[in-house]
C-alpha positions, 0 to 999 in steps of 0.5 A: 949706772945700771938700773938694778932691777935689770941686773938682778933680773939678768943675774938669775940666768938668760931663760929667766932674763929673756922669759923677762924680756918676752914680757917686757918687750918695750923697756930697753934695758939699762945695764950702763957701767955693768961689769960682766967680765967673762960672763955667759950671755949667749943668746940673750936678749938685749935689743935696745940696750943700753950698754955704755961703757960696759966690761964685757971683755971675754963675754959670751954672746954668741947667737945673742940678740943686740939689735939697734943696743947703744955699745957706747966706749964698751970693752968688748975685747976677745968676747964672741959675738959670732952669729949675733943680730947686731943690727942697728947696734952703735959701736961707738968708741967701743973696743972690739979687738980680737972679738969673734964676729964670724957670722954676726948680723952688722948691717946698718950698725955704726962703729967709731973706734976708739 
């Protein structure tokens, strides 16, 4: 379960999240079964997040920041990842079909499908 405190703080907009995140450098947000569906998190800041089996079908992460985040069984299908940092980031059973990964930074990330 997502701790609430972080998805309040991500509800109220990404320059509030990531002006959140520049203070809090050293929480690793937990936003686990979150569903955000369709939501606009381009260029956010979610290194070391832990995503785990999050709805994030058709979300917007361009440029977003995924760094060494644990994407465990999360939906990412038909979202935009391009030019991401996904570096370090575990897709472990997750489900990446037909999202957009022009550009993104997958080294030293780990995928196992589903």
């Amino acid at each position: 379960m997502a701790n609430p405190e972080h998805l309040r703080v991500l509800h109220q907009g990404i320059e509030v999240w990531n002006t959140w995140r520049r203070w809090n450098g050293a929480i690793s947000p937990d936003l686990t079964r979150v569903d955000l569906t369709g939501v606009d998190l381009c260029r956010a800041d979610l290194r070391r997040a832990d995503l785990t089996g999050a709805d994030l079908r058709q979300v917007d992460l361009h440029e977003a920041d995924l760094g060494d985040a644990y994407l465990g069984e999360t939906h990412l299908s038909h979202g935009d990842l391009a030019k991401g940092n996904l570096n370090r980031a575990h897709f472990i059973r997750a489900d990446l079909s037909g999202a957009h990964l022009n550009e993104a930074n997958l080294r030293r990330s780990i995928y196992r499908s589903l």
